[in-house]
Residue, then its C-alpha position, 0 to 999 in steps of 0.5 A: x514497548x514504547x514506555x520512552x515516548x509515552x511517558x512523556x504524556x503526563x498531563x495533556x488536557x482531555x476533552x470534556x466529551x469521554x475525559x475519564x477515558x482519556x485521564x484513565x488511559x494518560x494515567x496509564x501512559x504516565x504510570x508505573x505498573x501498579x498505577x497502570x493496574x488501577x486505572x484499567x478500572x476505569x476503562x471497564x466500559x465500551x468507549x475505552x476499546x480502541x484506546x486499550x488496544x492501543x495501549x497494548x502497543x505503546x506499553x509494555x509487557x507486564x500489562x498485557x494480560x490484564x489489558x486483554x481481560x478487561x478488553x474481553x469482559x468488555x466485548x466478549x471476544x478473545x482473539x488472542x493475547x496480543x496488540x497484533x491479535x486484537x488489531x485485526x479483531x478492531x478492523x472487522x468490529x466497527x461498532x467499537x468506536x473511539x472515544x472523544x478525545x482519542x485523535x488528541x491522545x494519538x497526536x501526542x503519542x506519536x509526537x513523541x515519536x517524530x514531532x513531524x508526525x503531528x503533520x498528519x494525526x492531529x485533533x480533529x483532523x478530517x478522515x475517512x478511515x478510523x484513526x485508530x486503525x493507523x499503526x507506526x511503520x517503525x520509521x520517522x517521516x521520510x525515514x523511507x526517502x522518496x527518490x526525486x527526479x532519480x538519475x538515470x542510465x540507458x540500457x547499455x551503460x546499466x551495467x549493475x543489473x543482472x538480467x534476472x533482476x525484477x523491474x517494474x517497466x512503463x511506456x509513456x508516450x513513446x518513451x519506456x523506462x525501468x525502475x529496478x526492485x533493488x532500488x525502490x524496494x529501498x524508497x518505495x516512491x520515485x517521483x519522476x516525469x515519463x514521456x513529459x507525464x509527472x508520475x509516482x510510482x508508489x510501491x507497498x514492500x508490505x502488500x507487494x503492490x507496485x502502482x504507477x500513477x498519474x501526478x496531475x488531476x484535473x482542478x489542480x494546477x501542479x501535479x502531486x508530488x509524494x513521500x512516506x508518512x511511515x505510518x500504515x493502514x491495514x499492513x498498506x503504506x500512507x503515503x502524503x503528498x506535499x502541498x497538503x499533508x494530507x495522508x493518501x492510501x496508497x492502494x486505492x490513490x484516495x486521500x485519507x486523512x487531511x485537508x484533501x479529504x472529501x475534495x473528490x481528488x483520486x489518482x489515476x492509475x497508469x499501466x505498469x508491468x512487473x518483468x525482468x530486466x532481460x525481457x525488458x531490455x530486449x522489448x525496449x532497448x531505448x529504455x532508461x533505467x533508474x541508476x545507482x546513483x540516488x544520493x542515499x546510501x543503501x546496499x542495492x544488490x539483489x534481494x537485500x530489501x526486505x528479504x526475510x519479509x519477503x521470504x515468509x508466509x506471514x504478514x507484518x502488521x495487522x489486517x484482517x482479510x476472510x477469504x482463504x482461497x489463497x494464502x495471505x502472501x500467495x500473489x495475484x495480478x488485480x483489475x480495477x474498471x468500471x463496474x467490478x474488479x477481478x484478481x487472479x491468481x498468478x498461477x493460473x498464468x504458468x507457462x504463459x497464459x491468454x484468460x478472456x474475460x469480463x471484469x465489470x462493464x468491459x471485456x478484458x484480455x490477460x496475458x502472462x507469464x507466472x515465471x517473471x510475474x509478468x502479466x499485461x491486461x487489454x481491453x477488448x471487444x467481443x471476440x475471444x482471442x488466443x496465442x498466436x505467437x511471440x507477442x502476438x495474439x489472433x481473434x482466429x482471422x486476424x493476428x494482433x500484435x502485442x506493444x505496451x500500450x496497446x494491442x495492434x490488429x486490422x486495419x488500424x484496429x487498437x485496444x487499449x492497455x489496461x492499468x492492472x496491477x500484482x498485489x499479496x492477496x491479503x491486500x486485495x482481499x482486504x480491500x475488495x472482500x469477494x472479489x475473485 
């Protein structure tokens, strides 16, 4: 598949600590078929694994099957002929781990590829998740550019949206904007300034999930600024963050790989909603809207991004997940809290729907419409509540009116939105197994 770049790895050192793995499998990377078949004798043991799935990605065909043999001798599985295969069989196979020397051998690899790359998957670089498990996304550093500071319309001049488009909307201190899908869609992270909030949102075209966070953390003088690695975990962005380099998961706002790691730093995640922009629009008619104008040159009409990605039932790159109560892309609306996390199901929000629950240590209240994906979590106290009317809801003596930030009942009474999220469910369940 990617013969070009490999061959180029002919006579890196290896470490004294797993070297005949790793001479093996540069012999493979520099050799012709013949070459590449005689070294797979020397990888017949344990240790070897992750690298020979790894060669499943960055040789070429003909060397395949003899690769999957020698993979199923060594750990009795066979899940199917193929890298993609063999992928999720290594995320579920922990006891398999790399070899020494493996972090060295994919430095080298993807420097062939973008000598940025060497920024982020270095020897001995610090991680929390298994180096082996990071995929290429097919694009160079910044190959996906982050938006800036975007440009921005008010909602009367915004004239290139129709009113069915999808955007994702926030309320920041008083202040509402729109960040249309036909454009992030093409970027998949804006770094702006809401309601004098420095945020990011970061949107996984790949997991489905949109999540808007909070740039400052406490410790940290300036906020976080963020672009795309173009590489991936678990069929989920990588995106970094520019004063460190450090490599942070885009689902859960952790650092993963780089200097940041153990340092305790976490994002914090602000409520987002994913609606149209006609009921936008029409519950915000001060909003401003991300403009056309970025500076790079897309085609942002409706559904052009990604749309065969988003038309199929299947996933584009490895990630295991076991529970099948939904479809791999069937969506659902997610609540991380203190305590426990939930997901459900979008369609349990057709025709709009009130669900009172509890999600870990905090009752919660959900309100949706299935239609527009268009789902809005609050917490609330012990009283159940139900519609009541165009937003509002009533706890049976008293209404409560619905704003973005909050819901709003007697005597002053508030209940603070909660920062949920839509993701696919093979995402979520990946992530957080049993969590339904």
């Amino acid at each position: 598949m990617l013969l070009s770049a490999a061959s180029a790895l002919v006579a890196a050192p290896a470490r004294a600590d797993g070297a005949a793995i790793d001479r093996a499998l540069r012999r493979m990377l520099a050799g012709d078929l013949d070459a590449q078949r005689d070294a797979l004798a020397d990888l017949a043991n344990p240790g070897a694994v992750p690298g020979l799935i790894a060669m499943l990605f960055w040789l070429e065909e003909p060397i395949y099957p003899a690769i999957g043999a020698v993979l199923t001798k060594i750990t009795g599985a066979s899940p199917g002929p193929a890298w993609f295969d063999w992928m999720v069989w290594q995320q579920d196979h922990p006891e398999f781990p790399a070899h020494p020397g493996f972090d060295r051998l994919l430095e080298d690899l993807y420097v062939g590829l973008d000598p940025q790359f060497a920024r982020f998957v270095r020897a001995g670089i610090a991680h929390t998740i298994r180096l082996e498990e990071i995929t290429w996304g097919g694009v160079k550093v910044d190959g996906i550019p982050a938006l800036d500071d975007p440009a921005l319309l008010t909602a009367d001049t915004a004239d290139y949206l129709n009113p069915d488009d999808v955007v994702f909307g926030a309320v920041i201190n008083g202040q509402a904007r729109a960040w249309p899908m036909r454009i992030i869609a093409w970027h998949e992270m804006v770094n702006d300034r809401l309601g004098e909030v420095p945020l990011s949102l970061a949107y996984c075209t790949l997991c489905g999930a949109a999540i808007l966070y909070d740039g400052r953390v406490p410790g940290r003088d300036q906020p976080f600024r963020f672009g795309s690695s173009g590489l991936l975990f678990r069929s989920n962005k990588l995106m970094y963050d520019r004063q460190t380099d450090s490599l942070w998961n885009q689902f859960t706002g952790r650092p993963v790989v780089g200097a940041l790691v153990g340092s305790g730093v976490e994002l914090t995640p602000l409520a987002l909603v994913t609606t149209s922009w006609q009921a936008w629009k029409a519950s915000h008619p001060h909003t401003t809207v991300l403009s056309l104008a970025t500076g790079v040159s897309r085609d942002y009409g409706p559904g052009v991004a990604y749309r065969r990605y988003f038309a199929s039932p299947d996933i584009a790159f490895p990630a295991a997940f076991s529970d099948r109560r939904q479809a791999a892309k069937d969506k659902v609306f997610g609540l991380r809290l203190p305590g426990g996390v939930k997901a459900y199901p979008l369609d349990r929000f057709a025709g709009g729907a009130v669900i009172n629950d509890r999600v870990g240590l905090q009752n919660v209240v959900l309100i949706g419409d299935a239609a527009r994906e268009d789902i809005r979590a609050f917490a609330r106290d012990a009283e159940e509540l139900s519609a009541a009317g165009p937003g509002q809801l009533t706890d049976g003596t008293h209404i409560w009116q619905i704003d973005e930030t909050a819901l709003r009942g007697p005597q002053g009474r508030t209940l603070p939105r909660l920062p949920g999220h839509i993701a696919y469910w093979f995402a979520w369940a990946g992530y957080f197994p049993d969590q339904y």
